[in-house]
C-alpha positions in Angstrom: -50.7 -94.6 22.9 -47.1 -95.1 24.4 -45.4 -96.0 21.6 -47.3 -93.2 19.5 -45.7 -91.1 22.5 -42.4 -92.3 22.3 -42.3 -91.3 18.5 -43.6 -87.7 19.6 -40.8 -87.5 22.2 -38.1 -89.2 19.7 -38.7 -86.5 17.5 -38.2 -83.8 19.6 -35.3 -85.2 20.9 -33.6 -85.1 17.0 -35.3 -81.7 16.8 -33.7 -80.3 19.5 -30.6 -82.1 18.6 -30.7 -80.8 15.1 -31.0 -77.7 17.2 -28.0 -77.6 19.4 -26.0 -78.9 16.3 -26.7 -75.5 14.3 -26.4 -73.4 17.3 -22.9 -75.2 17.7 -22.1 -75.1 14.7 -23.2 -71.1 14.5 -21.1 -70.9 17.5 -18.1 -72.9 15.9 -18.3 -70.1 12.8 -18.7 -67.2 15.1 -15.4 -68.1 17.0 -13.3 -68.7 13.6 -14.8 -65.6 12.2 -13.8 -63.3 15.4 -10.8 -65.4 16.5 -9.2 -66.1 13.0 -10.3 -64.4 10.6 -11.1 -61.2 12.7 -8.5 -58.9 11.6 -8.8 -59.4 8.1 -12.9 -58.5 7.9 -12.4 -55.7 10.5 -10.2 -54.0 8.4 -12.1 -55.2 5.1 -15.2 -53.4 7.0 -13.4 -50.5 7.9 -12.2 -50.0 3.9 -15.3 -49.7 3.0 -17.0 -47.8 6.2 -14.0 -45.4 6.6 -13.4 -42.4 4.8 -10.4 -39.7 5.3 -11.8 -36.4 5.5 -9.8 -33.0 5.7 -10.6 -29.9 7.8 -9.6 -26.5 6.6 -9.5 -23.8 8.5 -9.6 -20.1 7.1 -7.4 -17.9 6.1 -5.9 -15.6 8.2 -7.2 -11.8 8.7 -5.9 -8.7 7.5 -6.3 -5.6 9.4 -5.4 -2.0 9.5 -3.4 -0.3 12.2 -6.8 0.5 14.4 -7.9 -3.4 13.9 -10.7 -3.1 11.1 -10.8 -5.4 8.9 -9.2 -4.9 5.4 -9.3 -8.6 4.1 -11.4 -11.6 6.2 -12.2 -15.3 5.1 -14.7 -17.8 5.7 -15.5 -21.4 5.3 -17.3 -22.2 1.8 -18.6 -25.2 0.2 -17.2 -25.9 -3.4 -19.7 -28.0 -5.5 -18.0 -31.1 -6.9 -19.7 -34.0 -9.1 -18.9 -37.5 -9.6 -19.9 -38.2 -13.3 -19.2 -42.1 -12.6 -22.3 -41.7 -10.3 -24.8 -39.4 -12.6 -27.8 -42.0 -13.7 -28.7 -41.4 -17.1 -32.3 -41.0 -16.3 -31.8 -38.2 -13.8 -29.0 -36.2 -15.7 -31.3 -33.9 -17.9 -32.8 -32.9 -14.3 -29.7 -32.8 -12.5 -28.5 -30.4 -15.1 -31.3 -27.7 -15.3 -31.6 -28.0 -11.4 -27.9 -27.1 -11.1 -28.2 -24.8 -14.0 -31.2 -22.6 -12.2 -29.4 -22.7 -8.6 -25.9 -21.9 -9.8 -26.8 -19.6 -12.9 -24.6 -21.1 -15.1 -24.9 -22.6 -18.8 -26.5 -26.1 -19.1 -24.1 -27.0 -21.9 -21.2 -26.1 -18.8 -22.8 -28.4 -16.2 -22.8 -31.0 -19.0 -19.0 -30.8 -20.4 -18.2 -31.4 -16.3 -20.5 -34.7 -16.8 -19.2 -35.7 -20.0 -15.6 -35.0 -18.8 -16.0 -38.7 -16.8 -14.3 -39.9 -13.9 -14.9 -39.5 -10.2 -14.0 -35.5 -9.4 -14.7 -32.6 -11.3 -15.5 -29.5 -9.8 -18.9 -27.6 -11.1 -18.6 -24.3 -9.2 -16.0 -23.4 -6.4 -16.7 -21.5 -3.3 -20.4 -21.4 -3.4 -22.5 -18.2 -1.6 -24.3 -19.4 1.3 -27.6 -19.7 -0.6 -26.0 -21.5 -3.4 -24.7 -24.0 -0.8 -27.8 -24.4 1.2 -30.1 -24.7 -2.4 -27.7 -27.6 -3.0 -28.2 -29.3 0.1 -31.4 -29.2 -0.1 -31.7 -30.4 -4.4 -28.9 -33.5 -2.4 -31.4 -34.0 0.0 -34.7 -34.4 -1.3 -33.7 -36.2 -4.8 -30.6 -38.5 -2.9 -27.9 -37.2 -5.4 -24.8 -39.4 -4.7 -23.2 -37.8 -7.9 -22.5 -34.8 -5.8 -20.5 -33.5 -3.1 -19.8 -30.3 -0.9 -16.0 -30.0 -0.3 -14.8 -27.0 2.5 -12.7 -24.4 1.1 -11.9 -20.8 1.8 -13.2 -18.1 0.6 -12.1 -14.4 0.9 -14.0 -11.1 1.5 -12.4 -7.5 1.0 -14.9 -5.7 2.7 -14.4 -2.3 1.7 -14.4 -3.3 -2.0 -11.4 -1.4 -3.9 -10.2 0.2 -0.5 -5.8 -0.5 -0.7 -6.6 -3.2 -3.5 -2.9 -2.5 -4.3 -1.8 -3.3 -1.2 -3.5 -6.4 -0.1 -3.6 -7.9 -3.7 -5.5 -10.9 -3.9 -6.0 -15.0 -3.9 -6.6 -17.6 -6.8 -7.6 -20.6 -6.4 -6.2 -23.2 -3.5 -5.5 -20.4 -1.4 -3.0 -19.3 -2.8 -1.8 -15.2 -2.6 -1.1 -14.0 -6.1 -0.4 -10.1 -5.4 0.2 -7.6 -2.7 0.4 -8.5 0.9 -1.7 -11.6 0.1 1.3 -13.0 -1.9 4.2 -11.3 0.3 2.8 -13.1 3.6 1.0 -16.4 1.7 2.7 -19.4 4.1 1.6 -16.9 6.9 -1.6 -16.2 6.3 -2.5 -19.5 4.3 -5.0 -21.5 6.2 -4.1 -25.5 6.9 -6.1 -28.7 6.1 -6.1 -31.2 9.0 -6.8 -34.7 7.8 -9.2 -36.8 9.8 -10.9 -40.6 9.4 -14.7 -41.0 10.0 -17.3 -43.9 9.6 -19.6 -43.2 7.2 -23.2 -44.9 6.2 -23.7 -45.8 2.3 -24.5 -42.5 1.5 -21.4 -40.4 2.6 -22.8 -39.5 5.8 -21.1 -39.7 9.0 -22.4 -42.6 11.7 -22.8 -41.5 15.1 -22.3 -37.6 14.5 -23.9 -36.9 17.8 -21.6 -39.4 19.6 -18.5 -37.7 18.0 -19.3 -34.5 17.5 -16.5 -33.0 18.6 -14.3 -34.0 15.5 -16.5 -32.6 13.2 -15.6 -29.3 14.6 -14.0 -26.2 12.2 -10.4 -26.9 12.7 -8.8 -23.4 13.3 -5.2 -24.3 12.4 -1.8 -23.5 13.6 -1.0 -21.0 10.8 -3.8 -19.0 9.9 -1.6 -15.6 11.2 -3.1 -12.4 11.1 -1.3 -9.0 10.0 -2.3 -5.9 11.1 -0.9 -3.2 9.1 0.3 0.0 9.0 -1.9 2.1 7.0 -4.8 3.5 8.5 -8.0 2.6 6.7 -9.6 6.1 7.1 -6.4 7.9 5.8 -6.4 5.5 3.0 -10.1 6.5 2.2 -9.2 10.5 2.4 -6.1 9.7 0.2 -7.9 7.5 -2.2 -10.5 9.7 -2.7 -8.3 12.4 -3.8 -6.9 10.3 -6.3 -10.4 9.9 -7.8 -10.7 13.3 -8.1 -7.1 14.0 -9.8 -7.9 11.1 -12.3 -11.2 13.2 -12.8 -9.7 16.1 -13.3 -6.1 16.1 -15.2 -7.2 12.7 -17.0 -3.6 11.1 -16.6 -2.3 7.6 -17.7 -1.7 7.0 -13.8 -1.9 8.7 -9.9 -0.2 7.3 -7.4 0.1 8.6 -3.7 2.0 7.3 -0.5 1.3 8.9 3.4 4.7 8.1 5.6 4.9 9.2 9.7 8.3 10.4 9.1 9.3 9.3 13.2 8.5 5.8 12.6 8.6 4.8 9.0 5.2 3.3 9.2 3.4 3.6 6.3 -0.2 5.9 6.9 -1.2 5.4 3.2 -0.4 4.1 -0.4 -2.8 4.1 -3.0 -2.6 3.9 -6.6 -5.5 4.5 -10.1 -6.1 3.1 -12.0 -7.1 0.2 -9.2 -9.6 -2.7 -9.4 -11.7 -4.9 -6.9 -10.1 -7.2 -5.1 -13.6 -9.5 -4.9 -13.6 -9.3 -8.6 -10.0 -9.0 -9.9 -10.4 -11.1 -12.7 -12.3 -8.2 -14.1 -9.5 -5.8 -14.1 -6.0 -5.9 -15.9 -2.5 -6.7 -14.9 -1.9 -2.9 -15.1 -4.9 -2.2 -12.5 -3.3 -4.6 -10.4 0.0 -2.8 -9.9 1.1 -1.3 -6.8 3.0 1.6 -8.4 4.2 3.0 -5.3 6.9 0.3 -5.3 6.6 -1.2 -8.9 6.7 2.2 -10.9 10.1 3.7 -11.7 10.8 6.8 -13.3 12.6 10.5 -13.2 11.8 12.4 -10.3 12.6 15.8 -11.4 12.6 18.8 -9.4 11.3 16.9 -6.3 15.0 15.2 -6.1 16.2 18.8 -5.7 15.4 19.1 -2.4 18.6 15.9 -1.8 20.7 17.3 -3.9 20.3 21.0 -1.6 21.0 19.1 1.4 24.0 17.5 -0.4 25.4 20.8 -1.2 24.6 22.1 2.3 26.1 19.2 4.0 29.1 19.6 2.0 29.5 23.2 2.4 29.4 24.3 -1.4 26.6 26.8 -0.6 25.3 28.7 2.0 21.3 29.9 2.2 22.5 33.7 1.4 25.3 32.4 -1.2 24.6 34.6 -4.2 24.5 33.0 -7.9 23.8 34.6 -11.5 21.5 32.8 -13.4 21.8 32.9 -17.3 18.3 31.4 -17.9 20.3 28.7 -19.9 24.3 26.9 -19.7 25.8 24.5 -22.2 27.2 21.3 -20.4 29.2 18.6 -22.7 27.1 19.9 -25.6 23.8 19.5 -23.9 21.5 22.4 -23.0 20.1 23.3 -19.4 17.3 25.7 -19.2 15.0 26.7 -16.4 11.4 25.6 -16.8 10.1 28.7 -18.1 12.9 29.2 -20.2 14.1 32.9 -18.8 16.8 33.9 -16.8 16.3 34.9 -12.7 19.1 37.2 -12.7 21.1 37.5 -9.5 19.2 34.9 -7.0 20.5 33.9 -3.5 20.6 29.8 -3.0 17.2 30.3 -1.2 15.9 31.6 -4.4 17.2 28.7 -6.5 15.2 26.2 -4.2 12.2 28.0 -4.5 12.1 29.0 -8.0 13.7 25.3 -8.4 16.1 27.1 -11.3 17.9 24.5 -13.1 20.8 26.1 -14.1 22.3 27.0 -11.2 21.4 23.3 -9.5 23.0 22.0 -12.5 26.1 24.0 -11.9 26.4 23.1 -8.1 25.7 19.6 -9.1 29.5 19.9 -11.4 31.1 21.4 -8.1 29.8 18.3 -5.6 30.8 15.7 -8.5 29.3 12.6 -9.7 30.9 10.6 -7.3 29.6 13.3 -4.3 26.1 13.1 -5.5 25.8 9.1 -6.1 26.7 9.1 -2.5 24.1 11.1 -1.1 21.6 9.6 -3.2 22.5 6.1 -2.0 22.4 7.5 1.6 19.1 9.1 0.8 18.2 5.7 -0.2 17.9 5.5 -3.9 19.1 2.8 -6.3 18.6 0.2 -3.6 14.9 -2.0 -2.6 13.2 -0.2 0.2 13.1 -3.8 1.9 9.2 -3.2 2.9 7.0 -5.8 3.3 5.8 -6.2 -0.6 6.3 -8.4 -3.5 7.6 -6.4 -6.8 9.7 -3.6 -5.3 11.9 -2.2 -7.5 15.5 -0.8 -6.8 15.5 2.5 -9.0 18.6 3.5 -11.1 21.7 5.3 -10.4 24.7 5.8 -12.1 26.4 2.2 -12.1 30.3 3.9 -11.9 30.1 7.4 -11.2 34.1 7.7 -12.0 33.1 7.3 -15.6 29.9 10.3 -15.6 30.7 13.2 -17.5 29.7 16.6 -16.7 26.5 16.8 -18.3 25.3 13.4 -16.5 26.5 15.4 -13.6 24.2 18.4 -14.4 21.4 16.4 -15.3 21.5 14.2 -12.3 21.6 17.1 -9.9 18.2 18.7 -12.1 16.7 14.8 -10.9 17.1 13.1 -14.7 19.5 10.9 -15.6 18.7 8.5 -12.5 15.5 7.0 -11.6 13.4 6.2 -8.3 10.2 4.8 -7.0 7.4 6.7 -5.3 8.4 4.8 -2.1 11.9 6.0 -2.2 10.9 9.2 -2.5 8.8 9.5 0.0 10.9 7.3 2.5 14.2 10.1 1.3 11.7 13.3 2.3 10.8 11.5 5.9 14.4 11.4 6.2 14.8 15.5 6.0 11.4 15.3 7.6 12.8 13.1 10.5 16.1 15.5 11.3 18.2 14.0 8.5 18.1 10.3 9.6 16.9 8.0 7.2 14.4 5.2 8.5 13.3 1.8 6.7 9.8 1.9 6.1 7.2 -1.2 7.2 3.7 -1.8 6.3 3.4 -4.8 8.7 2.5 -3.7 11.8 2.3 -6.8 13.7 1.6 -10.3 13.1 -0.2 -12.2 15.3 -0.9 -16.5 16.0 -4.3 -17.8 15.8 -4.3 -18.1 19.6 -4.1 -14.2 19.7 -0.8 -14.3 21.1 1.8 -12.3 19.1 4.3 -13.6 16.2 6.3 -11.0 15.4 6.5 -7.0 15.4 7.8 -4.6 13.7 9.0 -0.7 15.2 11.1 2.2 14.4 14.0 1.2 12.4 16.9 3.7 11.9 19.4 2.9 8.7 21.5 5.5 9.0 22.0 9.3 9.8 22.2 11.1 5.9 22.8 15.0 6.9 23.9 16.6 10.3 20.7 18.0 12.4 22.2 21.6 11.5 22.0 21.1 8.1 18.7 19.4 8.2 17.6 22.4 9.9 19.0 24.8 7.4 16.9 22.1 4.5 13.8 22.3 6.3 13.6 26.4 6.1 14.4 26.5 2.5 11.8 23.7 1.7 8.8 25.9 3.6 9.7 28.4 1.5 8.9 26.5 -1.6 5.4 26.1 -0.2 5.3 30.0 1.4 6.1 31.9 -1.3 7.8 29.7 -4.2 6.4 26.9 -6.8 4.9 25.0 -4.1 2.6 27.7 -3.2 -0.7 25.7 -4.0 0.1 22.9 -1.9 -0.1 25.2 1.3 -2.7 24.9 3.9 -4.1 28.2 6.1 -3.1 27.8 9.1 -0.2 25.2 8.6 3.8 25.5 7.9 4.2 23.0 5.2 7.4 22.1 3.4 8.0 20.2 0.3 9.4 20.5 -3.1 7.5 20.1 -6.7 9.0 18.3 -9.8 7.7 17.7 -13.3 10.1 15.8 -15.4 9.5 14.1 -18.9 8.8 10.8 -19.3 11.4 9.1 -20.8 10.6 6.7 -23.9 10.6 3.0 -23.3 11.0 2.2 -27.1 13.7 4.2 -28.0 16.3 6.8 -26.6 15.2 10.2 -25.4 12.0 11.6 -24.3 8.7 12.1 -25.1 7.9 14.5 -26.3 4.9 16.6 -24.5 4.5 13.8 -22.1 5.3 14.6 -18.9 5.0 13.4 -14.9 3.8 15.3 -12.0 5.1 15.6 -8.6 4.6 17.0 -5.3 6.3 15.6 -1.8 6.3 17.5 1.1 5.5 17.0 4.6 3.8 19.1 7.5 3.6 20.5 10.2 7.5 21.8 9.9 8.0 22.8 13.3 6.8 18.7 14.5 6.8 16.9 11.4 3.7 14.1 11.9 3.5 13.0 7.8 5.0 12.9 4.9 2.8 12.7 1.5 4.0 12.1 -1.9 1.6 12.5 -5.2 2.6 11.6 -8.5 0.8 12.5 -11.7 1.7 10.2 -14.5 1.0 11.7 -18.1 -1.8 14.3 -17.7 -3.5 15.1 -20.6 -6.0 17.5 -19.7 -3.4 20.9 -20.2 -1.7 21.6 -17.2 1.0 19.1 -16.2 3.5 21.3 -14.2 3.8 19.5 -10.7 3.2 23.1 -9.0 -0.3 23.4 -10.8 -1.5 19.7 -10.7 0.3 17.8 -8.2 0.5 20.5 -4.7 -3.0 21.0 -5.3 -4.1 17.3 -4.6 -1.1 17.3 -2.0 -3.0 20.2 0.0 -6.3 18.4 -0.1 -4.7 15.1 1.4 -2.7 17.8 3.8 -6.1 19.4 4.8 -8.0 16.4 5.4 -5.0 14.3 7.6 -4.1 17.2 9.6 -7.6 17.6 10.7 -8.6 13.8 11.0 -5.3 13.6 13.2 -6.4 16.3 15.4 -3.3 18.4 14.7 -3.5 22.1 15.7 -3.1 25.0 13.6 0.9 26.1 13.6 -1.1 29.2 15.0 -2.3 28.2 17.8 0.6 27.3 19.4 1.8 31.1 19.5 -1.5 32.6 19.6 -0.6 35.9 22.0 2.1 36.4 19.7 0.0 36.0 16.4 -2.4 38.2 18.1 0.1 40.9 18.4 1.3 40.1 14.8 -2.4 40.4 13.1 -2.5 43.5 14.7 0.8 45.0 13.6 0.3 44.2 10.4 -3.4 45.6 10.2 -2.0 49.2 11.6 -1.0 51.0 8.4 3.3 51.5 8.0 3.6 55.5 9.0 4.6 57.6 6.0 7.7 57.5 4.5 9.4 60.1 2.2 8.9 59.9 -1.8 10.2 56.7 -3.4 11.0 54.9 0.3 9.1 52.5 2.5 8.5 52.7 5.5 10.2 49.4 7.6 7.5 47.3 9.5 8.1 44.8 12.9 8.8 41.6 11.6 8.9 40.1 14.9 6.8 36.8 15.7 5.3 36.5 11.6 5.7 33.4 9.6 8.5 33.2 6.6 5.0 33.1 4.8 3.4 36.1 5.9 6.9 38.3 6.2 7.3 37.6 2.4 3.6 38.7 1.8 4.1 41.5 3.6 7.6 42.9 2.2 6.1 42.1 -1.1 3.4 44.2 -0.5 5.9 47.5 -0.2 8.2 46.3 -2.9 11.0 44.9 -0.4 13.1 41.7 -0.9 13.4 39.0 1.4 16.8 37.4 2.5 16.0 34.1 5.0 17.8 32.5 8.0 16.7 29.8 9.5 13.4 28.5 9.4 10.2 29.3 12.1 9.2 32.9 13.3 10.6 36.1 12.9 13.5 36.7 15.4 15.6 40.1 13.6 15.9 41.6 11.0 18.5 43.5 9.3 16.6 46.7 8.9 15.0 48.2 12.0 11.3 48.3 12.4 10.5 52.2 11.5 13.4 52.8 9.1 13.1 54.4 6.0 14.3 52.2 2.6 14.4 52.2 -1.0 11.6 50.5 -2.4 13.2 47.0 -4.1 16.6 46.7 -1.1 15.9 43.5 0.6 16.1 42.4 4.1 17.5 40.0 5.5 15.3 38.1 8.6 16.6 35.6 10.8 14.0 33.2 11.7 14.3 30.5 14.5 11.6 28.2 16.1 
């Protein structure tokens, strides 16, 4: 028995031996493993563990002046397979299951399979029940072949609303038109880079513990602009346009709204347009913002420079008389009015508001070339606006005035010969608008960090002073005549002194020399109210082919329904209102008959306190002429109230504000 128990106990001594020799040895390993070769299988581990991850944040907003929301982005999930991973048992699944939640082609989802590798990228920026369908299809049939990668995606909410002005993004983020592409490194969201610990199926390992790295990174840049433009005064505007493209069926329309005090640009629209959600539906043409990018003649509309010009200069006066042929000969070429008669004995005022050609075209040879390339460069013209937008171009003037001869003199002064953009036009009328000094117009509002705080701003920016305030004056009278009582006469509004001048010029022809013939464009710029300028609007008609194309029958009337709606929507006041006691006293005047007069003479009504508007109204009505000074209300008149005249003598009024 004792020595069968001292085999027991010599057994478990070697078995416990055995033991401690395993354990030591264990222990031995454990020590070389973390003490020498630690550093080489922690970061062996880590290779294989650790995965670099980037987080992109979104893109930044755009807004309009008021703060809505023209253009916002959000985070998407872009679909992306690795064909190195797709078992050939579950690829005919895979692909109908992709197929039915993406609604693409099954031969599509296969080319990306059979293209190989590690990355290709089925369908970018996934909808938010695409992405979760794919989660779940990941989920429930462990699909390591594919992977959800963040990217940005951008909304226009209101659809086609300013398409032309905030353009659009392609793919990476990247701005390729409009504002989009004029403020790209601003508004471009930023990918922070990041490692995590993953498990063997991509996932990361203690996401609850480190929770807060998985965060949405909001980035640094990610700037938001707010514009200019006011997104219901873009609406009224655009809307307008629908309704011109409706109803003169032209090639083109393009419109732009200016505050005249500040520069800021209200409004630009342009049709043909597109959706900015969907532009790869549209053309390049659709994509154009003409209001910068469209040059061509202006026409009559330039007229209204080329009178301050003169005025400035002191080569006319309102009252100066002329003699209108109805056609002259310059340097062999041929300038007729646009009806092709003759006016007769006209004052300046007349020439402005029947915008006769002849008799611009000879004042235009008395300023010079060299005069009138001078103005127009003050006024602006053949030089980039500068405003915020890609494309802008400069316009053409005469590149040496020394060497014009007369009849590019004449022709200039009639507005052909040279050509502008819409913008330049408009920005040149907010500068009669704005008591003759020109300002540089802005569509950037502000621009604003991601923390709120602001970046930059932008304000009233003067460039230079173009005509004296006495002229401007002078300019501003003659150009509410247009609208009272010349060819402008459809652009006015009751209630409301508007000024502005028309234009309708021929296209000229991109192929060869010359014009075209019958093809013309339509203009109307103008601004309102005249005593307290607040905008400045600008329509052109581009190639109207459905009969009329005169900018006095097509354009003023589309200018007078943006007039009518702005005025209102900006709570502006009837011109009325302002002297109501006095317009009172006026109605009532003018509804108590004239006393009889002798055969063949008119009786002489009070002119005091009426508009130029309704004085011309009423002297037409008894056969009298009308000789203006000064712009505003009735102040004198040359003729006592009472008198007895010869039906057809004018009269001269003196108006003041």
């Amino acid at each position: 028995m004792k020595k069968q128990r001292h085999n027991v106990q010599l057994r478990i001594s070697w078995l416990l031996l055995i033991i401690w020799g395993c354990f030591g040895l264990l222990l031995v390993r454990f020590a070389w493993l973390q003490l020498v070769d630690g550093d080489e299988l922690a970061e062996r581990a880590m290779t294989i563990a650790e995965e670099n991850r980037a987080r992109q944040s979104p893109r930044g907003k755009i807004l309009d002046r008021n703060g809505r929301e023209l253009a916002i982005s959000r985070m998407a999930k872009s679909l992306v397979i690795n064909p190195s991973k797709v078992k050939p048992e579950d690829r005919d699944n895979l692909v109908a299951q992709l197929s039915e939640i993406l609604k693409l082609k099954p031969e599509e989802i296969s080319e990306d399979i059979d293209t190989g590798g590690v990355f290709v990228y089925v369908k970018r920026r996934l909808e938010v029940d695409e992405e979760n369908a794919i989660k779940e299809l990941k989920e429930d049939n462990e699909y390591e072949c594919l992977e959800l990668h963040d990217e940005v995606k951008r909304y226009y909410p209101n659809d086609m609303l300013a398409a032309n002005v905030l353009g659009f993004i392609g793919t990476d983020d990247k701005g390729l038109a409009g504002m989009e592409q004029y403020a790209d490194e601003l508004l471009k969201g930023e990918a922070q880079e990041a490692d995590l610990i993953i498990d063997m199926r991509g996932r990361p390992i203690f996401d609850s513990i480190f929770s807060a790295a998985q965060q949405r990174y909001k980035g640094d840049n990610s700037k938001s602009i707010t514009l200019t433009i006011d997104s219901t005064m873009q609406f009224i505007v655009e809307q307008a346009l629908d309704k011109a493209m409706a109803d003169n069926k032209p090639k083109a329309v393009t419109a732009v709204v200016m505050d005249p005090k500040t520069g800021d640009v209200l409004a630009m629209a342009s049709r043909p347009s597109y959706n900015p959600n969907k532009f790869w539906q549209a053309n390049a043409e659709a994509w154009r913002n003409r209001a910068i990018s469209s040059v061509y003649e202006p026409g009559s509309t330039f007229k209204a420079m080329v009178a301050g010009t003169a005025l400035q200069e002191g080569v006319v006066a309102p009252n100066m008389t002329f003699y209108d042929p109805g056609h002259i000969d310059v340097s062999e070429k041929r300038i007729q009015n646009w009806n092709g008669e003759s006016f007769g004995n006209v004052t300046f005022t007349d020439i402005v508001k029947n915008s006769i050609n002849t008799c611009f075209a000879q004042i235009g040879l008395w300023l010079g070339g060299e005069k009138l390339n001078e103005y127009a460069e003050k006024f602006g013209f053949g030089k980039a606006t500068g405003i915020e937008l890609p494309g802008e171009e400069s316009g053409i003037l005469f590149a040496n005035p020394k060497d014009m001869v007369n009849s590019d003199v004449a022709t200039m002064a009639i507005g052909q010969s040279i050509a502008v953009t819409p913008l330049q036009l408009v920005t040149a009328m907010s500068a009669v608008a704005n008591d003759g000094v020109l300002l540089k117009p802005h569509i950037i509002k502000q621009i604003t960090n991601a923390d709120g705080s602001v970046y930059k701003e932008y304000g009233r920016e003067e460039v230079r002073r173009v005509i004296d305030s006495a002229t401007d004056k002078t300019l501003m009278g003659l150009l509410e005549q247009v609208v009272a009582t010349g060819g402008g006469s459809k652009a006015a509004v009751k209630g409301y002194r508007i000024a502005g001048k028309t234009g309708t010029a021929q296209k000229i022809n991109e192929h060869t020399s010359g014009y075209m013939e019958g093809r013309y464009i339509a203009s109307f710029c103008g601004f309102a109210p005249v005593e307290n300028p607040e905008i400045v609007v600008l329509v052109v008609i581009d190639d109207p082919s459905a009969g009329a194309f005169y900018g006095g029958q097509i354009a003023a009337p589309v200018a007078r329904d943006i007039f009518s709606q702005l005025l209102r929507f900006m709570h502006i006041s009837p011109s009325s209102d302002t002297f109501a006691d006095m317009n009172k006293d006026r109605e009532a005047a003018a509804a108590k008959p004239a006393p009889a007069a002798s055969d063949g003479k008119v009786r002489m009504p009070d002119l005091t306190g009426m508009s130029i508007r309704d004085v011309s109204q009423k002297l037409a009505e008894l056969g009298l002429g009308i000789d203006v000074q000064g712009n505003g209300l009735a102040r004198s008149q040359s003729i006592p109230a009472g008198a007895e005249i010869k039906s057809g003598q004018s009269v001269t009024v003196t108006f003041s504000p």
